[in-house]
C-alpha angles and dihedrals in degrees: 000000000000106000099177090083090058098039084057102049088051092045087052089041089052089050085061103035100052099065086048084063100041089052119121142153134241115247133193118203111199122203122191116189133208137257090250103146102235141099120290123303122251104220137189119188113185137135141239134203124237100286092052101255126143109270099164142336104224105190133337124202123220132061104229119087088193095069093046093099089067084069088063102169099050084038100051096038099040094039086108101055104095083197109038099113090039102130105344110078122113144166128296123279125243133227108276093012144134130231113187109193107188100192128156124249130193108248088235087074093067126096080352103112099271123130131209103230126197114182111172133179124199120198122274081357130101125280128244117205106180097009095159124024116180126176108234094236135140089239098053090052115107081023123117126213118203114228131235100239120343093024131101106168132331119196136169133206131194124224 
């Protein structure tokens, strides 16, 4: 049996499927703060899959690693990952405030189970692990949630 016909027809069908893995979307998530009347918020913005386990921080917001372990439950899930503030730390946000993050997500995360996360943390003031939790759906996106303490809406859109 000639096997060169069918090892070619895999190697092309590869070259076609493969993109079609690799494919994602850009997403921009959109934070608005409150009016709260205190220094600037610490942020993480990450998400997590459907069994709540740390999948990717995509931006945290304030300079000081010191102050990171205000933000516990990005802290706590995300410890692990060596590269988890490579490339997507800022400063701080201020009261009343927006932060817009544009990162790029594969499209098998979505509808798939996974949540967009914000947990933030302001100075002398209380902490707010979770204080956002949004299902990374089609349908959620365009759609603002309103936060626990520091948040006033968070919203993502896809391009």
């Amino acid at each position: 049996m000639n096997k060169t016909p069918l090892l070619a027809g895999l190697i092309v069908a590869g070259t076609f499927a493969l993109p079609a893995l690799a494919h994602g979307r850009t997403v921009t998530v959109t934070t608005q703060l409150k009016a709260y009347g205190g220094d600037g918020a610490y942020l993480a913005l990450y998400l997590v899959d459907a069994k709540g386990a740390y999948a990717r921080t995509l931006w945290v917001a304030g300079g000081k690693a010191k102050y990171y372990k205000h933000l516990a439950d990005w802290n706590r899930l995300s410890a692990a990952d060596g590269r988890r503030l490579a490339g997507v730390s800022g400063a701080s946000v201020g009261a009343g405030r927006t932060l817009k993050v544009t990162a790029d997500l594969a499209d098998a995360l979505i509808d798939a189970g996974y949540e967009i996360r914000l947990d933030a943390a302001v100075e002398n003031l209380r902490d707010s692990p979770a204080e956002i939790r949004l299902p990374l759906t089609a349908a959620n996106a365009g759609r603002a949630q309103a936060g626990r303490q520091y948040i006033q809406s968070l919203s993502y859109e896809f391009q």
